[in-house]
C-alpha positions as CSV (number, residue, x, y, z in Angstrom):
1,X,254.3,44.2,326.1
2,X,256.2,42.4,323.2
3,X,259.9,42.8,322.8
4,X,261.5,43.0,319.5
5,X,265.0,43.5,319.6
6,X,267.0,43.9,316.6
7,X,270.7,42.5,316.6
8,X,272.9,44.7,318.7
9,X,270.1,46.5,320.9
10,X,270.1,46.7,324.5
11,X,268.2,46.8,327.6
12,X,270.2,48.5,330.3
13,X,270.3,47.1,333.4
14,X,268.2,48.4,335.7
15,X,265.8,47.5,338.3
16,X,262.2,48.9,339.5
17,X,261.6,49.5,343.2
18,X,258.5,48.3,343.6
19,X,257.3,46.2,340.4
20,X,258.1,42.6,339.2
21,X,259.8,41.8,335.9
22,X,258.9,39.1,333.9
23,X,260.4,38.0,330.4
24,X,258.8,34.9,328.3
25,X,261.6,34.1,325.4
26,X,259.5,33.4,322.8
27,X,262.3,33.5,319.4
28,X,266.1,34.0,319.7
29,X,268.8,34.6,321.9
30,X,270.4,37.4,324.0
31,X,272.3,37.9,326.8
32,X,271.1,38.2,329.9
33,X,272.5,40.4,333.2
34,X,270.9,38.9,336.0
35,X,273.4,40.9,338.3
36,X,275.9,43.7,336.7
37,X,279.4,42.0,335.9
38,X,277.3,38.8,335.4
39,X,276.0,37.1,331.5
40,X,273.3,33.9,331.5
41,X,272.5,33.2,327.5
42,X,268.6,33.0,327.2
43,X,266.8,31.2,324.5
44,X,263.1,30.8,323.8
45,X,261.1,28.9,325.9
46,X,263.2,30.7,328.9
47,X,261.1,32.8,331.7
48,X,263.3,35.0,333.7
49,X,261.8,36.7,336.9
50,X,263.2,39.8,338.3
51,X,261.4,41.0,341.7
52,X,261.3,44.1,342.6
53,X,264.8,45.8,343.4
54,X,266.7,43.3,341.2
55,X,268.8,44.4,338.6
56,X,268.7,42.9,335.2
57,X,269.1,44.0,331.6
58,X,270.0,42.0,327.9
59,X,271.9,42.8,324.4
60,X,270.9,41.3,321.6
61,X,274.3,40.3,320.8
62,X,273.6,37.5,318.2
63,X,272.6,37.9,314.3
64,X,269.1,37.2,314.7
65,X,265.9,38.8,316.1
66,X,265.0,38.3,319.4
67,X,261.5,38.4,320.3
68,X,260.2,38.2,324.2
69,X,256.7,38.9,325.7
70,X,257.5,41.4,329.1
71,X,255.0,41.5,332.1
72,X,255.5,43.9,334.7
73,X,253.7,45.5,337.5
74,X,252.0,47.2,339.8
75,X,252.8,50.1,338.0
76,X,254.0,52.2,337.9
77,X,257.1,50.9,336.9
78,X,259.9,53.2,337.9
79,X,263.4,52.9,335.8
80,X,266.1,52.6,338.4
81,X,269.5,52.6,335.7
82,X,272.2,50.4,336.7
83,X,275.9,50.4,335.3
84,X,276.9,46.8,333.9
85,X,280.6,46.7,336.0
């Protein structure tokens, strides 16, 4: 899937109980929630891996568009939300 978030969109964090996450930064910058209450800038050319059970989530928190290419699986996915505290 490709990712186009606009400046000030989110991606709760979340995790999936049984699928993989994978993000491939390929234009911008965001911030990244490996873990709630945690914030690791990303920037193209950055792959983040989340395994299954592990939270993560990102804001588009900087003027421009950020563009990432997502690969998940097995499917399906499952969408386990996560508050960011």
């Amino acid at each position: 899937m490709v990712w186009c978030m606009y400046p000030g969109q989110t991606l709760p964090t979340h995790s999936h109980e049984q699928a993989d996450d994978i993000w491939i930064v390929i234009e911008g910058t965001a911030d990244y929630y490996p873990e709630c209450g945690e914030i690791v800038q990303i920037k193209a050319g950055d792959v983040i891996v989340a395994r299954a059970g592990e939270k993560h989530g990102m804001a588009n928190n900087s003027d421009e568009d950020f563009i990432m290419l997502g690969i998940a699986g097995p499917t399906p996915l499952g969408f386990i939300p996560h508050n960011n505290d």
